[in-house]
C-alpha positions, -999 to 999 in steps of 0.1 A, spaced: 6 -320 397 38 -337 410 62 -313 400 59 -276 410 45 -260 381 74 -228 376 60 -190 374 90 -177 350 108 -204 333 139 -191 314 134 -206 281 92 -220 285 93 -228 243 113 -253 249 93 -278 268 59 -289 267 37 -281 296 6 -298 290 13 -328 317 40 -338 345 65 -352 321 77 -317 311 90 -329 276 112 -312 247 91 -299 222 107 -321 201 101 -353 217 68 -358 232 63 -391 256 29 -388 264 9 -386 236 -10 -361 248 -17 -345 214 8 -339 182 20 -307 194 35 -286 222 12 -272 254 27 -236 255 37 -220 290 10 -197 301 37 -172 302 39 -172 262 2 -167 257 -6 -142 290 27 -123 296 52 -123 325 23 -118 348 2 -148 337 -7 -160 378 -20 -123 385 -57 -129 356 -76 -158 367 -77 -194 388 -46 -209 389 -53 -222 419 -49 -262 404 -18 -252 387 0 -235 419 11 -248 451 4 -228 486 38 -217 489 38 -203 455 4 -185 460 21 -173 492 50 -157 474 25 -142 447 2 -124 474 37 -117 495 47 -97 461 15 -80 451 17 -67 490 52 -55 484 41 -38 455 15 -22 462 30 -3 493 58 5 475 34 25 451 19 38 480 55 57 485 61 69 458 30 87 451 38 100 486 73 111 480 65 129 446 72 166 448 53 188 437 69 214 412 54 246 404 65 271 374 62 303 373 47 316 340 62 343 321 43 374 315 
């Protein structure tokens, strides 16, 4: 793709995303079909790029910042199940 296809658009319903054009959904150039390509956003969720190859859809820098971010994440986890405390209660008898 020419463009760089985005991961969270702010408002993805309304453009078309099924080529480079990037048209209103009300006013499709290319003829590529009678209606609008959703976002995958709209059909997957916010974490659409984490389930499946996306690989012809994203550029290296953007699976870059993806990986960078799942890293991130997961130590971060890693922390907090580290930092929990442990609380004990004593039972009433």
């Amino acid at each position: 793709m020419a463009k760089i296809f985005p991961l969270h658009p702010k408002h993805p319903e309304r453009i078309c995303w099924g080529c480079d054009k990037y048209c209103r959904h009300d006013d499709l150039l290319c003829g590529n079909g009678c209606i609008r390509i959703p976002h995958p956003c709209e059909d997957f969720g916010e974490h659409w790029y984490l389930h499946g190859d996306w690989s012809g859809l994203l550029s290296e820098k953007q699976r870059a910042q993806i990986a960078a971010e799942q890293a991130a994440q997961s130590t971060h986890a890693d922390t907090e199940k580290k930092s929990k405390p442990h609380i004990k209660l004593s039972l009433k008898k």
